[in-house]
C-alpha positions in Angstrom: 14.9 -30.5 -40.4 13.8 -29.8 -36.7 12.6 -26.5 -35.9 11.3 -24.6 -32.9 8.0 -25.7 -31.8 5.1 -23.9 -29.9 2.0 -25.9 -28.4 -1.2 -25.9 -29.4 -3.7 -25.9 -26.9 -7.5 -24.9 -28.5 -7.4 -24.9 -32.2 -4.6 -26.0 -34.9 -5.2 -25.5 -38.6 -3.8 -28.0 -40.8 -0.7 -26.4 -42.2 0.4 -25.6 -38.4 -0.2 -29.2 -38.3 1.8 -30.3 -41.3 4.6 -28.2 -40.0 4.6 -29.6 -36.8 4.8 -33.2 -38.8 8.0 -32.1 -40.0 9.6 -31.6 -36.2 10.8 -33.5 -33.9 7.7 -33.2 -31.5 6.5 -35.8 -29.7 3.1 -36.0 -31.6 -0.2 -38.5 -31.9 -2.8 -37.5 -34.0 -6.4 -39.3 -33.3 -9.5 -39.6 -35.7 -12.5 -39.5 -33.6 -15.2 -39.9 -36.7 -18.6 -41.0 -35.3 -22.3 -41.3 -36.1 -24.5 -41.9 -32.9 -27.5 -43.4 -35.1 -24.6 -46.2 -36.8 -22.0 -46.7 -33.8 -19.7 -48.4 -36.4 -19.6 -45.3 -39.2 -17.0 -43.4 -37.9 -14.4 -46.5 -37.5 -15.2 -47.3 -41.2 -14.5 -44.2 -42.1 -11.0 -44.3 -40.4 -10.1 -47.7 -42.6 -11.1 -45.8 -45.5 -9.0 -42.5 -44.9 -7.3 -40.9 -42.4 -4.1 -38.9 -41.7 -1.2 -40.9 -41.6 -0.8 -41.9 -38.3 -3.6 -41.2 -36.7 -5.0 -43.5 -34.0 -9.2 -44.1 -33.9 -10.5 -43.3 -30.8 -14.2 -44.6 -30.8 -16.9 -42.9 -29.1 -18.4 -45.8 -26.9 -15.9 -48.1 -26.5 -12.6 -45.3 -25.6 -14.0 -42.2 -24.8 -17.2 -43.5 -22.4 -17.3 -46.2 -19.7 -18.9 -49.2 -21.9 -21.0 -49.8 -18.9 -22.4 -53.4 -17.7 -25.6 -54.6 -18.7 -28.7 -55.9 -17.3 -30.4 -58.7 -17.0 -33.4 -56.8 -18.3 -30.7 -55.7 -21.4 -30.6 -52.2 -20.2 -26.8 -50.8 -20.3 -26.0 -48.9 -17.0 -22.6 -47.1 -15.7 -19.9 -49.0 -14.1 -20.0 -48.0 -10.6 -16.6 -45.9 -10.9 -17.7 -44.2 -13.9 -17.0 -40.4 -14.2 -21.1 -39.3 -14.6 -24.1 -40.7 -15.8 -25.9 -40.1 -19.1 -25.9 -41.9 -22.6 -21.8 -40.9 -22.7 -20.9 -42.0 -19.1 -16.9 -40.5 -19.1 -14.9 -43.1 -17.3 -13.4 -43.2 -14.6 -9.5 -41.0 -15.1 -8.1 -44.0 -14.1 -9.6 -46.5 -16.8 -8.8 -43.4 -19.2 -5.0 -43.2 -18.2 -4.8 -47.1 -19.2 -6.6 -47.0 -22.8 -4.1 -43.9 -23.4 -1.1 -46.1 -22.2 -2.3 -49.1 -24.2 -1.9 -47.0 -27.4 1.6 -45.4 -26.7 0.3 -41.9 -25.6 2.8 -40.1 -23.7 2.7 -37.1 -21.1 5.3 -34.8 -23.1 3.0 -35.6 -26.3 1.1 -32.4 -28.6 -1.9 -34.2 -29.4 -4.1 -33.5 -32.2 -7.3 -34.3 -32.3 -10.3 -34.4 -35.4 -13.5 -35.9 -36.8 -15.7 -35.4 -39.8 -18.6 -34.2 -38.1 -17.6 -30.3 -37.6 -15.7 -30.8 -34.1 -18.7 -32.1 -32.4 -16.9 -35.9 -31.3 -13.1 -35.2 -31.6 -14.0 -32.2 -28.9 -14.9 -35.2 -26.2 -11.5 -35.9 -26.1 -9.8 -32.7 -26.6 -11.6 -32.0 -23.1 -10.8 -35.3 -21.7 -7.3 -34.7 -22.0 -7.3 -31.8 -20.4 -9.8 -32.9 -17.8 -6.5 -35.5 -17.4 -4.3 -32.7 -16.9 -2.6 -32.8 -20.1 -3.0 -29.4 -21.8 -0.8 -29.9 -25.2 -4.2 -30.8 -27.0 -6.0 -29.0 -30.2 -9.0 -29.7 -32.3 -8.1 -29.7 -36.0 -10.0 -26.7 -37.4 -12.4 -27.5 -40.1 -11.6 -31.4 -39.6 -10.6 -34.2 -42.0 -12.5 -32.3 -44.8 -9.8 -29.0 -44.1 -7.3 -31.0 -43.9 -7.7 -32.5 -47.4 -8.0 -29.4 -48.8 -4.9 -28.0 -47.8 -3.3 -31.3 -49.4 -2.8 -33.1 -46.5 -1.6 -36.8 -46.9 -4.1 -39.6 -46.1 -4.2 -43.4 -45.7 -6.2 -46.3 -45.4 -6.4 -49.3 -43.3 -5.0 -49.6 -39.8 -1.6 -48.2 -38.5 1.0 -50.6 -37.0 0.6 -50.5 -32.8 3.3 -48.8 -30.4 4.7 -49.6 -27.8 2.8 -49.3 -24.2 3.6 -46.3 -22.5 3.0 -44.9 -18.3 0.5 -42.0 -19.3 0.5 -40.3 -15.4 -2.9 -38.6 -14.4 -2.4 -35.3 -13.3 -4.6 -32.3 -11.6 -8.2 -32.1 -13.2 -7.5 -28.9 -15.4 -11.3 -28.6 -16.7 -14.0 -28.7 -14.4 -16.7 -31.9 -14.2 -20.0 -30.7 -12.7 -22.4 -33.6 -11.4 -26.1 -33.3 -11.8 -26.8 -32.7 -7.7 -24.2 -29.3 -7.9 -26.5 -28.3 -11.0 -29.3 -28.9 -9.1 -28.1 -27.1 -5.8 -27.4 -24.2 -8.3 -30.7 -23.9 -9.6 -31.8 -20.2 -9.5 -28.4 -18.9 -8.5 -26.6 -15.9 -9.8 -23.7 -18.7 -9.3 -24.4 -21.4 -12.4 -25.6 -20.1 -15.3 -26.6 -23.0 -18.0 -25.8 -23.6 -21.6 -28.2 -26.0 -23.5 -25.8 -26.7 -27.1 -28.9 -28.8 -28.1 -30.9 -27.8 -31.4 -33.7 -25.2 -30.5 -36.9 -27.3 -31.1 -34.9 -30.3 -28.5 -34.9 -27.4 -26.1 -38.0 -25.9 -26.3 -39.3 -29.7 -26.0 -40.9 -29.6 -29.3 -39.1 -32.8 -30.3 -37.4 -34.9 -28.5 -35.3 -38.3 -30.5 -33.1 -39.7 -28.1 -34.2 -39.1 -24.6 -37.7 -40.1 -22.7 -38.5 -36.5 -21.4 -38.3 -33.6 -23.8 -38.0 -30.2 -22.8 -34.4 -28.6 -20.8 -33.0 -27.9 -17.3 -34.9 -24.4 -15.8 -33.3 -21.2 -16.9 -31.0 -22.7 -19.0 -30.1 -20.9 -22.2 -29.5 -22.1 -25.4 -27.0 -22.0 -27.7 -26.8 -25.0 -30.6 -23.3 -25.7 -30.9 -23.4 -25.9 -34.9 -23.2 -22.0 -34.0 -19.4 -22.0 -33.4 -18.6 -23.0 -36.7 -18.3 -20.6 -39.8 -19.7 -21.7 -43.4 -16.1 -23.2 -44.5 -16.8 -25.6 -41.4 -14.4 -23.9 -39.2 -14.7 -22.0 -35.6 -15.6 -18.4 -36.2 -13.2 -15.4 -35.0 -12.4 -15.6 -31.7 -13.5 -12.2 -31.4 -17.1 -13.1 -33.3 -17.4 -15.6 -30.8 -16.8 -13.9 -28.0 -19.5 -11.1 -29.0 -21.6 -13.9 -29.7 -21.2 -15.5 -26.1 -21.4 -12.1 -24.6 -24.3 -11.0 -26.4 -26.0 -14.6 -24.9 -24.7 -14.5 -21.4 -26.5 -10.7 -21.3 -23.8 -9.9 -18.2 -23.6 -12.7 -16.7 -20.7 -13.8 -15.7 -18.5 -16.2 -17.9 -16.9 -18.1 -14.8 -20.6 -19.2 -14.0 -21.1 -21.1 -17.0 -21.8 -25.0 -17.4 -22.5 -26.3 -20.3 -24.7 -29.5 -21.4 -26.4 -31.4 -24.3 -28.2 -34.9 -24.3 -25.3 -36.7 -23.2 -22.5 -34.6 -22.5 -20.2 -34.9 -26.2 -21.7 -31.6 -28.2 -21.4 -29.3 -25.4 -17.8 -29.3 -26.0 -18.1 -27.2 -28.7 -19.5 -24.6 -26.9 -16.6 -24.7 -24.3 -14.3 -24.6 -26.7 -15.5 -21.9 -28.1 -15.6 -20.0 -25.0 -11.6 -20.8 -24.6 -11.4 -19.6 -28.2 -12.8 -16.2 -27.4 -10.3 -15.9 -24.1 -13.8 -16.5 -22.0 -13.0 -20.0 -20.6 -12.2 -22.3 -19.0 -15.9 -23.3 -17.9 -17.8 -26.1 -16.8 -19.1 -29.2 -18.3 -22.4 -30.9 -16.9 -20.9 -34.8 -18.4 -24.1 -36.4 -17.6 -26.4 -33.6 -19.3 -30.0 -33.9 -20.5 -29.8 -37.7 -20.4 -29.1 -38.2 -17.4 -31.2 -35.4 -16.1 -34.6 -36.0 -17.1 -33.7 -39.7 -15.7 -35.1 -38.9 -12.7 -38.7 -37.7 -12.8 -38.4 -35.6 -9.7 -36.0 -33.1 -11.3 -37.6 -30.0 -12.9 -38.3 -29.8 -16.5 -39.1 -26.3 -18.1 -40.3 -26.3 -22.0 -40.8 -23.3 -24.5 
């Protein structure tokens, strides 16, 4: 039966999902499960269970440029890559092929999820809108919300489609490069949001990167924050006072957000749309490929 259909843009739950199953809307759902300490975990999860349907987009090899590697065997940007950092996005163009290669279409509602509380399947929820493509939602509460509300799920792979001409269209999310941050240092024009944990800000610890500490005056704001205790964003009106209560007047507009490579920032901006405070801007490159460069200022504590 084929009902009226609305499109989701932020946040779907799963039985707005299951009802939009039951449509004729052009749909493509994609599990981005990931673990950045075993690059292969979240694929494996997706052979063990996913929704029906569902396409994997992997972290490193769909949703970053893979990069070119040295002689020395350090792995470096491809020189058309998006931004820097640990997560280098790739170039639109090389994005607008992988998404044609799969089948994805520009009249598609896509659907995006993880198992990791939003903070990998929200990459490409912004890098379809950073395409131009705003028919995109995160799955609220993930693969673990969706099984709860009885939601169907399958193993294995799912058969291929057909190539499709995904066209790139106006960047609807704004990509801020690590000279604007730097330009907007001590400005009433850029204020930062560090969604690293607090001790990886206040450069107690530092696991990933070579320089601990974060980018001057930035504030903080872990994105594990966003979610409630069922695993789901909070209210969007919690969320606003939370934002609000951080930003401390500043205005919204200003905001770019970060991590250490640019995929658990998104969180945060999505949270910010969620709370009608958005759209905002995303440093890609972040921590990573800040403190790359020894001549940039670091601030601690």
């Amino acid at each position: 039966m084929t009902h009226s259909f609305r499109t989701y843009t932020t946040l779907i739950d799963p039985p707005q999902l299951q009802e939009l199953q039951q449509t004729d809307t052009p749909l493509m759902v994609f599990d981005c499960s990931f673990d950045l300490t075993n690059p292969a975990a979240g694929e494996e999860q997706y052979h063990r269970a996913h929704i029906p349907g569902a396409i994997y987009a992997h972290m490193d090899r769909h949703l970053s440029d893979e990069g070119v590697v040295d002689p020395d065997g350090r792995r470096r940007p491809q020189a058309d890559a998006a931004s820097g950092g640990r997560h280098p996005l790739p170039s639109r163009e090389k994005f607008a092929m992988w998404l044609s290669a799969i089948g994805f279409t520009n009249d598609m509602q896509a659907v995006v999820y993880d198992r990791q509380g939003a903070n990998y399947c929200g990459r490409l929820w912004w890098m379809l809108k950073w395409m131009g493509h705003e028919a995109v939602a995160v799955l609220d509460g993930g693969l673990q919300a969706w099984e709860s509300a009885g939601g169907a799920l399958r193993g294995g792979d799912e058969p291929s489609r057909f190539q499709s001409n995904f066209r790139v269209g106006p960047e609807h999310r704004r990509l801020v490069t690590t000279e604007q941050v730097l330009r907007g240092l001590d400005s009433r024009g850029q204020t930062i949001i560090d969604a690293r944990a607090r001790p990886r800000f206040r450069g107690e610890v530092e696991p990933l990167d070579p320089v601990a500490g974060h980018i001057p005056g930035a504030l903080n704001r872990p994105f594990t924050e966003n979610l409630g205790p069922d695993g789901r964003f909070k209210e969007p009106q919690a969320l606003r006072a939370e934002f609000e209560n951080l930003l401390a007047g500043r205005d919204p507009a200003t905001v770019v957000h970060h991590c250490g490579s640019g995929v658990s920032a998104i969180p945060n901006l999505l949270a910010m749309e969620v709370a009608g405070l958005g759209p905002t801007g995303l440093y890609a490159g972040s921590w990573s490929e800040w403190c790359s460069d020894p001549g940039r200022p670091v601030e601690r504590g």
